[in-house]
Residue frames as qw, qx, qy, qz and C-alpha x, y, z in Angstrom:
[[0.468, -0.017, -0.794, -0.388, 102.46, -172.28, 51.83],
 [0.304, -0.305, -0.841, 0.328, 101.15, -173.52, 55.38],
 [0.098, 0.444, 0.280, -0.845, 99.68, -170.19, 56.30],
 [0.517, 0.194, -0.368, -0.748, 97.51, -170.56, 52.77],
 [0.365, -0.244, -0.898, -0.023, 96.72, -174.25, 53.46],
 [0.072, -0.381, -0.789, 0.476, 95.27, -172.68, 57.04],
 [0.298, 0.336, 0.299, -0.842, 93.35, -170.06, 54.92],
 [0.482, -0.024, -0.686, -0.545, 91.95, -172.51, 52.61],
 [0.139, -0.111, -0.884, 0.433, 90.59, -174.43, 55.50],
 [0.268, 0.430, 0.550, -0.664, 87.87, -171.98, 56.36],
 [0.278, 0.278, -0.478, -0.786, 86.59, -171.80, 52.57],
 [0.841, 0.048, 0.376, -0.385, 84.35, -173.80, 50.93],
 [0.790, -0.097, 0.564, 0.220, 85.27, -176.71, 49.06],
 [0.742, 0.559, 0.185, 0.322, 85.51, -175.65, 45.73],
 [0.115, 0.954, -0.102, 0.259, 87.06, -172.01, 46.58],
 [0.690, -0.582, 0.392, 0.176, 89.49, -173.91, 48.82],
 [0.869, 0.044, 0.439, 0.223, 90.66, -175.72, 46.09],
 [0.371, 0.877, 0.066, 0.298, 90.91, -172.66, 43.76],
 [0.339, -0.932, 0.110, -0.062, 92.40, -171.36, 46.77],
 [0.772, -0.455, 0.436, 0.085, 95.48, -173.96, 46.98],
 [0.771, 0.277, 0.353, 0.452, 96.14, -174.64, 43.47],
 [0.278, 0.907, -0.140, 0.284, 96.91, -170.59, 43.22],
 [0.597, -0.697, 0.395, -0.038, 99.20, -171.14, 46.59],
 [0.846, -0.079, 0.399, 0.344, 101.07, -174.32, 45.03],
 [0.564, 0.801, 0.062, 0.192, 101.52, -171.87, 41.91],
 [0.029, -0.970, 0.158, -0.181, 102.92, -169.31, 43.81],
 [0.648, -0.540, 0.536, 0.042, 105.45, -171.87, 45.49],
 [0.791, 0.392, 0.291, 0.369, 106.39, -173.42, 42.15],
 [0.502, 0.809, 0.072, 0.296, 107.61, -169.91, 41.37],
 [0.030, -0.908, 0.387, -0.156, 109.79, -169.60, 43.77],
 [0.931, 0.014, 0.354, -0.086, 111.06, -172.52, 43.48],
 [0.746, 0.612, 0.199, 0.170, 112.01, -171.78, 40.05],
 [0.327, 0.880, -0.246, 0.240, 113.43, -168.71, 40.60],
 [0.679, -0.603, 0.418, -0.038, 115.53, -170.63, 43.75],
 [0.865, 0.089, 0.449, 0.205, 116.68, -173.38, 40.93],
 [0.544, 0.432, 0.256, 0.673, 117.42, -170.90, 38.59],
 [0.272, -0.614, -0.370, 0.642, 118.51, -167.59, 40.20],
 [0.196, -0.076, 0.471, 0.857, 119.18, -166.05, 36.45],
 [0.178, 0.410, 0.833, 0.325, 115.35, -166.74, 35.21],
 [0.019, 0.771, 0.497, -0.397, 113.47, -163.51, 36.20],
 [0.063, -0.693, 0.279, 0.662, 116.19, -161.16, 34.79],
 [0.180, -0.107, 0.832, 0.514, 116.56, -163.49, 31.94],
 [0.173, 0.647, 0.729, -0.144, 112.45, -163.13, 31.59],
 [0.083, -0.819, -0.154, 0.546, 113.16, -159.62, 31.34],
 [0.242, -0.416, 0.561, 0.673, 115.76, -159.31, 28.88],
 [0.017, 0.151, 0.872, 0.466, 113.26, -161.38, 26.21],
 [0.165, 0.791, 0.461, -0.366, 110.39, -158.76, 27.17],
 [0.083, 0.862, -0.063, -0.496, 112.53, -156.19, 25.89],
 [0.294, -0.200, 0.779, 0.516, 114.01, -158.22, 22.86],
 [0.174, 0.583, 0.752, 0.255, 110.00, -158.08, 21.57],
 [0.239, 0.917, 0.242, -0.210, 109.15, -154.37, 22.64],
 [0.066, 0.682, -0.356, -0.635, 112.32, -153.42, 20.62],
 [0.133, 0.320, 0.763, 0.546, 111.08, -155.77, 17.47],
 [0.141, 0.774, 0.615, 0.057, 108.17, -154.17, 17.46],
 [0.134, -0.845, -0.016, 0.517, 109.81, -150.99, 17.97],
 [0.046, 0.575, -0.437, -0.690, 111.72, -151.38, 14.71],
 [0.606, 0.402, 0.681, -0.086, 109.29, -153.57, 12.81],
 [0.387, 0.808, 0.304, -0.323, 109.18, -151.19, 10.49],
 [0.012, -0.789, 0.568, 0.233, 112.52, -151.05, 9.37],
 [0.437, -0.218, 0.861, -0.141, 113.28, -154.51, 10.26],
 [0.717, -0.024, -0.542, -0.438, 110.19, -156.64, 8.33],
 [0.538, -0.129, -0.806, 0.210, 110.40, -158.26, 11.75],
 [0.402, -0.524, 0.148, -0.737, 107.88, -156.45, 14.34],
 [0.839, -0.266, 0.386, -0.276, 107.56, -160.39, 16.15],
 [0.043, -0.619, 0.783, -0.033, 110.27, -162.62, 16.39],
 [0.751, -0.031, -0.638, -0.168, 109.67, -166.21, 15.45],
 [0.854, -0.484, 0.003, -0.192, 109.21, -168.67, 18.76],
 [0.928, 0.070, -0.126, 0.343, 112.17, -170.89, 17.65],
 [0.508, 0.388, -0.238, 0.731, 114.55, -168.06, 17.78],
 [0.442, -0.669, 0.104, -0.588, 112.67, -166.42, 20.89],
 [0.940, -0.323, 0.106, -0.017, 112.90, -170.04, 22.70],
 [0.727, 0.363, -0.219, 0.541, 116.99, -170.20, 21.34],
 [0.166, 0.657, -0.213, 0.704, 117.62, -166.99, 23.24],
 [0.741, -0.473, -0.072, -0.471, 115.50, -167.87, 25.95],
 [0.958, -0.279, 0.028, 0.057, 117.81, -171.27, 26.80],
 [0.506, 0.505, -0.260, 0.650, 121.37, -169.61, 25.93],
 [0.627, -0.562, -0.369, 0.393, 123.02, -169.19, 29.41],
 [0.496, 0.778, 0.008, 0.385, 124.27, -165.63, 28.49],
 [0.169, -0.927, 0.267, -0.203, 125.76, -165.19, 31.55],
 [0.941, -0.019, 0.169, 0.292, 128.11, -168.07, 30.73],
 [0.508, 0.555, 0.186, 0.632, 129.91, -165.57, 27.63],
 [0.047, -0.904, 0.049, -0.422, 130.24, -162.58, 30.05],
 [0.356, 0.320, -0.615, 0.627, 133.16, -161.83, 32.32],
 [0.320, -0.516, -0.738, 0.295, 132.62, -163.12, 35.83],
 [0.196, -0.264, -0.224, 0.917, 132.78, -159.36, 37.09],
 [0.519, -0.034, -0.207, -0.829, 129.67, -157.93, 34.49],
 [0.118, 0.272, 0.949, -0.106, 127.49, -161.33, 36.28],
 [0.098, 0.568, 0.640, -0.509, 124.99, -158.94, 37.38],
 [0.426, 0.561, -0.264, -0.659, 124.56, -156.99, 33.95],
 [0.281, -0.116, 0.891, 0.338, 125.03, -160.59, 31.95],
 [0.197, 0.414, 0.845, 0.274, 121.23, -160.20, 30.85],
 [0.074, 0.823, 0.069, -0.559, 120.98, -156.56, 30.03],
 [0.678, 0.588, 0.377, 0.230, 119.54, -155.85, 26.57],
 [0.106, 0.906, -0.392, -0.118, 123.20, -153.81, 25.82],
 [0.721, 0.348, -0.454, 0.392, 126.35, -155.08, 24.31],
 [0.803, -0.590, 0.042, 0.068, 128.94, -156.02, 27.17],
 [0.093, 0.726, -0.674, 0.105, 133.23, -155.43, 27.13],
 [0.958, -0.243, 0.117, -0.094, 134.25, -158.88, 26.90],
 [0.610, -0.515, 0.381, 0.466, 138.35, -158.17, 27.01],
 [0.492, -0.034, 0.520, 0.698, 140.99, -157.58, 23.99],
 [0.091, 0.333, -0.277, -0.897, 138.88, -154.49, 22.91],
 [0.446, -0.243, -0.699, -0.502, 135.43, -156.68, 21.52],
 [0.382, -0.067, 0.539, -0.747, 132.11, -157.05, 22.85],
 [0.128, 0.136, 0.976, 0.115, 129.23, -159.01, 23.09],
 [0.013, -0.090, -0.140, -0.986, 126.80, -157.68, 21.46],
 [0.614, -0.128, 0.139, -0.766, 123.08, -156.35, 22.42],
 [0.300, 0.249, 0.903, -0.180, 120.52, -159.54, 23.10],
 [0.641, 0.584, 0.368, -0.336, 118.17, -157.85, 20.86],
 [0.549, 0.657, -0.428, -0.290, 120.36, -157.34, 17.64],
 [0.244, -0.236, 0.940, 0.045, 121.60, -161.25, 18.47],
 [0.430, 0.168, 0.887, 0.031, 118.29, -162.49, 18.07],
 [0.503, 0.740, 0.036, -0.445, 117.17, -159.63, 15.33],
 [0.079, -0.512, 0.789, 0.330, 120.48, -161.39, 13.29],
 [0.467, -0.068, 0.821, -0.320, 119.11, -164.61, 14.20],
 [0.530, 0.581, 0.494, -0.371, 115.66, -163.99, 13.04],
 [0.454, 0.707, -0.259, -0.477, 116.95, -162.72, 9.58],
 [0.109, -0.323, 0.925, 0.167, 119.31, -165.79, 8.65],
 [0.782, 0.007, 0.135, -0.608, 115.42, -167.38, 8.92],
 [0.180, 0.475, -0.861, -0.029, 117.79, -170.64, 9.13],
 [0.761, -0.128, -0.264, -0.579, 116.88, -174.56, 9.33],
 [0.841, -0.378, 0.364, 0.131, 118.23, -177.77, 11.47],
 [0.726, -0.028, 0.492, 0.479, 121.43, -178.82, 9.66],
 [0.454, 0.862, 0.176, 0.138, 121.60, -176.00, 8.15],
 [0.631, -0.095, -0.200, 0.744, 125.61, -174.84, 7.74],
 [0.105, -0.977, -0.157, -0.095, 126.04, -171.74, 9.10],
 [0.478, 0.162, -0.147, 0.850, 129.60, -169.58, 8.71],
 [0.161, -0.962, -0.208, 0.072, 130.12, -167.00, 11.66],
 [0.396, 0.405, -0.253, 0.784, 133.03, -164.24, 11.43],
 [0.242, -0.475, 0.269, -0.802, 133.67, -162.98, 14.89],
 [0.569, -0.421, -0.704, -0.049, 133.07, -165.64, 17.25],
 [0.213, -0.646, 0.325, -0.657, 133.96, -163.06, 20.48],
 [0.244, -0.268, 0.824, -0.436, 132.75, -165.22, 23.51],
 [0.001, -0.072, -0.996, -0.057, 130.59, -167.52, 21.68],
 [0.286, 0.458, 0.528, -0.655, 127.53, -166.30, 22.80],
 [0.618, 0.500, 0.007, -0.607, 125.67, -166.12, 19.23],
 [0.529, 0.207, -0.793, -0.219, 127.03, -169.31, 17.90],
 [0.027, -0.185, -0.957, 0.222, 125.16, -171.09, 20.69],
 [0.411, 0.369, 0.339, -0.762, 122.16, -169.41, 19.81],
 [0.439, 0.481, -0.672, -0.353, 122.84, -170.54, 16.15],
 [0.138, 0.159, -0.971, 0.112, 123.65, -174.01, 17.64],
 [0.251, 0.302, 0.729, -0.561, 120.21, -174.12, 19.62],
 [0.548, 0.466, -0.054, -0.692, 118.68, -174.03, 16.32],
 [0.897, 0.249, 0.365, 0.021, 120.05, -177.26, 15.19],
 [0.523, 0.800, -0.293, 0.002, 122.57, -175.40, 12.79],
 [0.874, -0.121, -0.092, 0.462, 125.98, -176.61, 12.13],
 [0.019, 0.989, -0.104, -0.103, 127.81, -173.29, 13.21],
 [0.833, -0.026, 0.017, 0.552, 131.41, -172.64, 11.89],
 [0.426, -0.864, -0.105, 0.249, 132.91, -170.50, 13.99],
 [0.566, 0.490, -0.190, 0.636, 136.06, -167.80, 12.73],
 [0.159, -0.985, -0.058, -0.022, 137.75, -165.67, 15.23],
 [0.431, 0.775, -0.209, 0.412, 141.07, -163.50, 14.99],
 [0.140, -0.688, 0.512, -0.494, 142.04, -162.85, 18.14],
 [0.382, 0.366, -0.795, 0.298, 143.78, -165.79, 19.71],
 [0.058, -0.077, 0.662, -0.744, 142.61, -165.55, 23.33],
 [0.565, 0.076, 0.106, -0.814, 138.91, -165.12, 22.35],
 [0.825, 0.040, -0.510, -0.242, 138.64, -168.38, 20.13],
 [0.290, 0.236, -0.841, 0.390, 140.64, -170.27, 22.89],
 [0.221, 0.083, 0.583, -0.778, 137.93, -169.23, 25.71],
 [0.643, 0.208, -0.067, -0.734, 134.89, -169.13, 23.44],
 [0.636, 0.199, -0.721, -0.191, 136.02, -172.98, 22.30],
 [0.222, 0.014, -0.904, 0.364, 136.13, -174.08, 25.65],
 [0.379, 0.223, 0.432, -0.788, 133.27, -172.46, 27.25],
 [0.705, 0.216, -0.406, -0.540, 131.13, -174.03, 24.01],
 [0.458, 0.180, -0.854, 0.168, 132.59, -177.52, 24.92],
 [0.087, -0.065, 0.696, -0.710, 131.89, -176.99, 28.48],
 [0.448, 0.134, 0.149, -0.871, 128.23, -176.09, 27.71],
 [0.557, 0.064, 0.793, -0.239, 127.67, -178.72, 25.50],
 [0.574, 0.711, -0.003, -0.406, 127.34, -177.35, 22.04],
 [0.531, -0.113, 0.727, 0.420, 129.10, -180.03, 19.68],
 [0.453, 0.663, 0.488, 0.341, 127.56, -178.88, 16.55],
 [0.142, -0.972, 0.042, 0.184, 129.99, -175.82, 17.03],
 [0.807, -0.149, 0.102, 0.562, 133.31, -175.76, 15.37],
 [0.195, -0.948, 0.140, 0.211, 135.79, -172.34, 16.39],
 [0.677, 0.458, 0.163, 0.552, 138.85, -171.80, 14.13],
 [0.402, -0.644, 0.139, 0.636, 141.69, -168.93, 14.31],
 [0.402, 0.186, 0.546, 0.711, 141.91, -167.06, 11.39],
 [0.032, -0.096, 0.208, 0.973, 141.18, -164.17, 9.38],
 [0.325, 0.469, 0.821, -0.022, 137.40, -163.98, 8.92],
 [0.355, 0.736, -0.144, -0.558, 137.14, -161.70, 6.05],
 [0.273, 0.302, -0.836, -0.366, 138.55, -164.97, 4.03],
 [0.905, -0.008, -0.157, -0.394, 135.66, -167.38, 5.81],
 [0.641, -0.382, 0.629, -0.221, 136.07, -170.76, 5.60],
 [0.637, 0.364, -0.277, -0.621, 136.50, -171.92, 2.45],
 [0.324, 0.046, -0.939, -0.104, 136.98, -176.15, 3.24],
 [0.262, 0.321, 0.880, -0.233, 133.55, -175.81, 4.37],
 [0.492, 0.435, -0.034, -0.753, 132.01, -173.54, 1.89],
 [0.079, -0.338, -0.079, -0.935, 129.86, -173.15, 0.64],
 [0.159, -0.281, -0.894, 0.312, 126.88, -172.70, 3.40],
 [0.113, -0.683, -0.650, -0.314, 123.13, -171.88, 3.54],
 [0.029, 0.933, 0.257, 0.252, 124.23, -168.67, 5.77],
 [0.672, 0.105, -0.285, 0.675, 126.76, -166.53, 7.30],
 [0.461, -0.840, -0.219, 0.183, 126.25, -164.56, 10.35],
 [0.337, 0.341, -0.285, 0.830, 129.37, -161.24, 10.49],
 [0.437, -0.781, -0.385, 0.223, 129.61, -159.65, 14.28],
 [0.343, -0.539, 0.090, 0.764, 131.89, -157.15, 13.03],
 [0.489, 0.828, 0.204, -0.183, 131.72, -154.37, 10.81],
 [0.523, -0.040, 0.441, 0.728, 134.00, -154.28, 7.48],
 [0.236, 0.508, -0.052, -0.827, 133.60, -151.12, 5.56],
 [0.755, 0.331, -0.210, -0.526, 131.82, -152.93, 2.84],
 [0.904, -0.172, 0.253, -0.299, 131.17, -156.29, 2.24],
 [0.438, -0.465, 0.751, 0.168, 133.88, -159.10, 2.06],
 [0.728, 0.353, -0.409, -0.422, 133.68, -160.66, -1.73],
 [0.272, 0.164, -0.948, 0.020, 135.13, -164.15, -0.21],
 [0.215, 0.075, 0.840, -0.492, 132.00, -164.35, 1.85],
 [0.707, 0.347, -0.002, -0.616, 129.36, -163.67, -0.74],
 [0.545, 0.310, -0.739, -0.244, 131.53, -166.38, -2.93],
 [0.069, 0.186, -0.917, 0.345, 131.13, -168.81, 0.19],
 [0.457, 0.300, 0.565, -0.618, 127.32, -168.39, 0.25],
 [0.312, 0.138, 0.870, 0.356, 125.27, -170.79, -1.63],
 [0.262, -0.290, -0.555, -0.734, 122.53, -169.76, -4.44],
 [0.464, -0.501, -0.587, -0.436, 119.69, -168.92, -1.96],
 [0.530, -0.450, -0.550, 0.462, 121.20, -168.17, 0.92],
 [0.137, -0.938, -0.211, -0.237, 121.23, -165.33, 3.41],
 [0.688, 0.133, -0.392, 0.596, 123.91, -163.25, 4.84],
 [0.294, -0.914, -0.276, -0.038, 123.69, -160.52, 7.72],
 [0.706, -0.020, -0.096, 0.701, 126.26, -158.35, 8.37],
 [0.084, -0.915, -0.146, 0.366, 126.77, -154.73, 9.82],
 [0.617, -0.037, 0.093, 0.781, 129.11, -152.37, 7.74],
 [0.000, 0.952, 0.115, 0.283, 130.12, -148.95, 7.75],
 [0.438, 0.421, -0.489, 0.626, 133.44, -147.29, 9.21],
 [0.510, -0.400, -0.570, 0.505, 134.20, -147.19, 12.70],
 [0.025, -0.513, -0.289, 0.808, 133.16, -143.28, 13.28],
 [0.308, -0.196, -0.671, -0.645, 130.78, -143.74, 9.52],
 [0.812, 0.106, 0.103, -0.564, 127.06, -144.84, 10.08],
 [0.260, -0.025, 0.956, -0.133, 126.77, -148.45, 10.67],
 [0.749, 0.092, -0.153, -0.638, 123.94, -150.32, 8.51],
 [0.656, 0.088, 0.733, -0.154, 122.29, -154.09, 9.33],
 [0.464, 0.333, -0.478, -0.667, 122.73, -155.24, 5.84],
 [0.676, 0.082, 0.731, 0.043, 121.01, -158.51, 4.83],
 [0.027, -0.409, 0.786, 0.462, 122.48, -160.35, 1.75],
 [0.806, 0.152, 0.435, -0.371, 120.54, -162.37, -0.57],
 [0.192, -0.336, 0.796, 0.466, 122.04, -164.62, -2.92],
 [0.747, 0.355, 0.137, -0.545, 119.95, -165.17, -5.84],
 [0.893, 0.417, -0.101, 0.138, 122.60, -166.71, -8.56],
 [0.718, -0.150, 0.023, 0.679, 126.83, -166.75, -8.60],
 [0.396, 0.150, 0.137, 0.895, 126.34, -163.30, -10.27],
 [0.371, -0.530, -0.519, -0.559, 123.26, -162.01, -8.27],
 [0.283, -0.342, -0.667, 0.598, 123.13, -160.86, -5.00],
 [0.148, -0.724, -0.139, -0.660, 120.19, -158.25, -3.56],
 [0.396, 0.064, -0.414, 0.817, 121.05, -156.36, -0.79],
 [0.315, -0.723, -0.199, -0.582, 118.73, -154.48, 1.86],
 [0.264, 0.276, -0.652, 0.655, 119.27, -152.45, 4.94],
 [0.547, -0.419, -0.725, 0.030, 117.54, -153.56, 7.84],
 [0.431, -0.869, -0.243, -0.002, 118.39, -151.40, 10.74],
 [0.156, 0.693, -0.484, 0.511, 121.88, -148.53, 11.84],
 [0.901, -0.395, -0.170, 0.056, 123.72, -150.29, 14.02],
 [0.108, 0.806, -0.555, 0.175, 127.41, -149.60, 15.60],
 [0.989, -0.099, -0.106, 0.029, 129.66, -152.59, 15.91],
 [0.599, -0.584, 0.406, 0.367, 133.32, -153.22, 16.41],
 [0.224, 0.722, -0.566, -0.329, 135.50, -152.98, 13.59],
 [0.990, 0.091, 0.091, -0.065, 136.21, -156.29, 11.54],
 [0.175, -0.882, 0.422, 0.116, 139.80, -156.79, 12.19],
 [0.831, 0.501, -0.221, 0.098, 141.91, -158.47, 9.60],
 [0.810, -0.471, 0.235, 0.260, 145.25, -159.95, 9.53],
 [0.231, -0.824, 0.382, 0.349, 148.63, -159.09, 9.25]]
């Protein structure tokens, strides 16, 4: 910065000024990245969350991600939801090993989920599979009320606190089977699945209201995986289309 102040000096007055206000930029940006050491990589990740909409636009009906759900991803700390050890991968567009045999999954098929739900503030939202949180606070950063399921003990424990911690109160995590939902809050305007059930869970279509939208991968664990999105039209009406092959974890039911 001083060594661009002393070559603005010999300029003339306007071109100085040009000359400084690129110089103060450049010191704002490192700045930034000093305040926030995450923000470059995290810059990165949400390049490549748009060239791979556009890459499956075509499939998808989504070639450009809404803002709202670009600017959700964008302020989700993701390397909050990742084991300290993966820091330095935390914002690499790839699913991540986040313990007990589940992962967190890709940054683009979070906000390609996201983007399908095409969800409003205060809108309820039922996830199966909370894992480490990390896509109910993306949910949450939309304004939704998210209700969180997850099976495996340990995960909801961690994911509930680490939500708390963060600051997401419009989050509420539950233990239990999520292939039954939630049904003392059903019914709700969508329902987000991060695992894959070989075909689709009839207590969760019944839990989704007339008009809503569900997303959900299924297909067997060594099958083809399809992105399926649910539409509820009436109680005895649903239309179904597949969006994009995808491989998830297994949706793992209870004993």
């Amino acid at each position: 910065m001083v060594e661009a102040q002393r070559v603005c000096r010999r300029m003339t007055a306007w071109r100085a000024l040009a000359c400084l206000l690129v110089a103060l930029a450049s010191a704002f940006d490192v700045m930034s990245q000093s305040a926030d050491p995450y923000a470059a990589r995290r810059q990165s990740m949400l390049d490549e969350i748009r060239d791979d909409a556009r890459a499956t636009g075509s499939s998808t009906g989504r070639p450009v991600l809404s803002e709202r759900v670009m600017a959700a991803m964008a302020r989700v700390q993701r390397h909050e939801f990742v084991p300290r050890e993966l820091d330095a991968s935390a914002y690499v567009n790839r699913p991540l090993p986040i313990g007990e045999g589940q992962t967190i999954s890709q940054p683009f098929v979070v906000a390609l989920m996201t983007e399908l739900l095409d969800l409003q503030p205060g809108q309820k939202v039922l996830e199966v599979g909370t894992g480490s949180g990390y896509q109910a606070a993306v949910l949450a950063e939309l304004g939704a009320q998210v209700f969180s399921v997850e099976i495996v003990a340990s995960l909801a424990t961690s994911a509930e606190a680490t939500l708390a911690r963060l600051g997401y109160s419009n989050v509420k995590v539950k233990l239990g089977d999520g292939y039954l939902g939630w049904p003392e809050n059903a019914p709700f305007d969508a329902i987000i699945v991060t695992a894959a059930p070989e075909k689709i869970p009839p207590p969760l279509v019944q839990q989704l209201k007339r008009g809503g939208r569900m997303v959900i991968p299924v297909g067997g664990r060594f099958d083809g995986q399809d992105l399926l999105l649910v539409e509820k039209r009436s109680d005895d009406e649903t239309v179904t289309s597949k969006k994009l092959p995808v491989r998830f974890v297994p949706l793992v039911r209870g004993r």
